[in-house]
Every structure is written in structure tokens, then in C-alpha cells.
C-alpha positions in Angstrom: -1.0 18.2 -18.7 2.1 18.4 -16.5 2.5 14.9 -14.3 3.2 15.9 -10.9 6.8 14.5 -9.5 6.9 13.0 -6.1 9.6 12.8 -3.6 10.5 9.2 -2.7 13.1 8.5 0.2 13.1 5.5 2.8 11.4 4.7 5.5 13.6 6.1 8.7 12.3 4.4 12.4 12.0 8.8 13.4 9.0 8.7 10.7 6.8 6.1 12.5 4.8 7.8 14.7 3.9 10.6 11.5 3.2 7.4 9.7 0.7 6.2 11.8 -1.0 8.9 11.6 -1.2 8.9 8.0 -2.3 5.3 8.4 -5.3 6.3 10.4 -6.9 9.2 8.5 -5.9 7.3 5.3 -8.4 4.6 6.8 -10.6 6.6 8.3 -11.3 8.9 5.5 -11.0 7.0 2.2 -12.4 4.1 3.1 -15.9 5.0 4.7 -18.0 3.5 1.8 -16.2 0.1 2.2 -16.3 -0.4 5.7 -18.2 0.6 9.2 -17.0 2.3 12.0 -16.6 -0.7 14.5 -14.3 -2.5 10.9 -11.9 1.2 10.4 -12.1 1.6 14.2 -10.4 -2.1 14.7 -7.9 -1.6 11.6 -6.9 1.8 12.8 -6.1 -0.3 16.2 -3.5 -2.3 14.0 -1.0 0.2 14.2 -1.6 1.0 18.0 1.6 -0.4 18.8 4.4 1.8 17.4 6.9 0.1 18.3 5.3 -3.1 16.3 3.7 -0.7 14.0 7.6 0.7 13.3 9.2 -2.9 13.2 6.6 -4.2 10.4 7.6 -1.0 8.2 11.2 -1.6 9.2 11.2 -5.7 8.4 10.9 -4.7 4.6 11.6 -2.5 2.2 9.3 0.9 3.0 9.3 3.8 1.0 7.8 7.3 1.4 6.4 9.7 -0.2 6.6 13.6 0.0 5.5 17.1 -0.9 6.1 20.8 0.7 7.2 19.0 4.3 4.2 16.7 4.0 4.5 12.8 4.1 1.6 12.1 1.6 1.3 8.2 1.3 4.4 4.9 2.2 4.2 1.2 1.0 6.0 -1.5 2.0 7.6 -4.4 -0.2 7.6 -7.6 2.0 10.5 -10.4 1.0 10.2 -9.3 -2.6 7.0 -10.4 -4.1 4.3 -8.8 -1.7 3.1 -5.3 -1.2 2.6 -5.2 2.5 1.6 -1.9 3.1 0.4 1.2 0.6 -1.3 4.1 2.3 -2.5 7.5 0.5 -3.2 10.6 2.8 -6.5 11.2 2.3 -5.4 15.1 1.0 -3.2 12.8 -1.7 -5.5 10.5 -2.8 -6.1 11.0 -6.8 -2.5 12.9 -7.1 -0.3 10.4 -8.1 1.1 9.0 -4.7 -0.2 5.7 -4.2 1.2 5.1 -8.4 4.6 6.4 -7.7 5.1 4.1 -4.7 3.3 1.0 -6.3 6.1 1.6 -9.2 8.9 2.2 -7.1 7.8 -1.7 -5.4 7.0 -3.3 -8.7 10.7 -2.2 -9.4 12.6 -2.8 -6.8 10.5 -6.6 -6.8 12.2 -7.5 -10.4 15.2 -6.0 -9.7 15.7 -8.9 -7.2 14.1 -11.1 -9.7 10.6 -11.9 -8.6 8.3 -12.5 -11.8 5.3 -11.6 -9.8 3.7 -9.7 -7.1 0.7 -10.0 -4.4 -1.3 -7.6 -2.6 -4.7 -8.0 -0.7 -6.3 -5.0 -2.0 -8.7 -3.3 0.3 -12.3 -3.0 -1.0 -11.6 0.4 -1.8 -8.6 -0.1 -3.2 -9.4 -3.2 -6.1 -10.7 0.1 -8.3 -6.5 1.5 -8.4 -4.7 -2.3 -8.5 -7.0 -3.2 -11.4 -6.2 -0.4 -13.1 -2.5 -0.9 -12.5 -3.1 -4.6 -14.0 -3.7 -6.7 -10.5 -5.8 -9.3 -11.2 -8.3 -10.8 -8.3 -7.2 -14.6 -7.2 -9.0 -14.8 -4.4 -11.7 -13.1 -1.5 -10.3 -13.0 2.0 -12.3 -12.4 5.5 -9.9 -12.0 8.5 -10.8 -11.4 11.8 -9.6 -8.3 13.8 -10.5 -7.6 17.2 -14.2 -8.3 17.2 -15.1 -7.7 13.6 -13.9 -9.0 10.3 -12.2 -7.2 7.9 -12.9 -8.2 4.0 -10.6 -8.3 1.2 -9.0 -9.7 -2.0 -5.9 -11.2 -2.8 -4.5 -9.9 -6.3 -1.8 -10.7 -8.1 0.6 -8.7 -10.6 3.2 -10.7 -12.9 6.0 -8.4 -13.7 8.4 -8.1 -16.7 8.2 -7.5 -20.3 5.9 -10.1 -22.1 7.6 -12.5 -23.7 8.6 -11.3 -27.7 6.6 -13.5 -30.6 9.5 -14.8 -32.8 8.8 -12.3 -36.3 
């Protein structure tokens, strides 16, 4: 089975407004058995402001994603122990994207020394951070607009394990 090798490259302020966009169908598409309309609706709204939208991606370390022209998923390391920000196009979801970027973050996190990392994990999402050894510390309800958005804080230590003396 051949792994498929993504492009990474950093977040430039020219990509917000593509961004966005990827933001929005990524919501809108993937996570339709998690949330209702009025909940996606309101967290699409998030990113309204793209010159907010832009700064938050800018403010920490955001990488992107590639393939044939195509920006296919970006995350965002914030400070260096929390995943801000991972979004998959939906047309990228299952290929690899949303792994090469969570790597790239876990990386860059223990390069500068932090010994764990935090995401909250949208519903849809626990399914990939458990996989990629996130463990749920807590369930989180946060309003947004006029609904409220649900979803779990999980944490990821990082590292080797610690060697048993022989």
C-alpha cells in the first residue's frame, strides 16, 4: 500500500479567505451527524470575520496542507501545547491530511519542549484523536451565538516513554 505524501507549507495571511472556506464546508459537511444546522450554522459564523479569522491563524503556528493546487486541511499550534485549529476538506477527509498536520504540531510542540498537548476534539472528531492516542479529560458546552456547541477536552503527552532500567 503506497502512503500518500502531503505537501506541508505555512500559513501565509493571502491564504485566509481560501481557508475559510475550507473551514466552512469542512463543518458543514463532515460534521452533520454531530451537530444541527442552527449548531454548524453558528460555528461556520466563527470565521465570519476574516480579518479575526486571519489574525487567530496568524497568532500561532499554522500549517497547510496541499495536493494538485488544492489546500486540503490547516491546523494551528497555539503557544506550544494546544492544537487550536485542525480542519480536513471534506474531499480529504480519510486521506491522510488531518494525520500529517496533527504530526507536524505534535512535532513542532516538543521541539520547543512541551511534554504534552491539548485539543478540544469536536464530537466528530474524538474517533481520529483517540486513535492518535488523545485521551478525554473532560466534556465542554460553550455557547455560540444562540446555541451551544459541545465538545471534549483531550489531552496527548508527548515524548518517548521513559526506558525500564534492563
Amino acid at each position: 500500500m503506497t502512503k500518500t505524501l502531503h505537501k506541508l507549507r505555512p500559513f501565509l495571511p493571502s491564504d485566509t479567505n481560501a481557508l475559510r472556506d475550507l473551514f466552512a464546508q469542512s463543518i458543514e459537511e463532515l460534521t452533520q451527524d454531530s451537530y444541527d444546522e442552527a449548531q454548524r450554522a453558528a460555528w461556520i459564523e466563527a470565521a465570519e470575520d476574516a480579518t479575526a479569522f486571519g489574525q487567530r491563524l496568524a497568532a500561532g503556528v499554522t500549517l497547510i496542507v496541499g495536493a494538485g493546487g488544492q489546500l486540503q486541511g490547516f491546523a494551528t499550534l497555539k503557544g506550544n501545547t494546544e492544537i487550536d485549529l485542525i480542519y480536513v476538506h471534506p474531499h480529504g477527509a480519510g486521506q491522510g491530511v488531518g494525520s500529517t498536520l496533527l504530526d507536524a504540531l505534535e512535532r513542532i510542540a516538543t521541539a520547543r519542549g512541551a511534554t504534552s498537548v491539548t485539543v478540544d476534539a469536536s464530537d466528530m472528531a474524538l474517533p481520529f484523536f483517540e486513535h492518535r492516542g488523545y485521551v478525554a479529560t473532560q466534556r465542554n458546552a460553550r455557547p455560540l451565538g444562540d446555541v451551544w456547541l459541545s465538545n471534549t477536552t483531550m489531552k496527548k503527552q508527548l515524548g518517548a516513554e521513559p526506558k525500564v532500567p534492563a
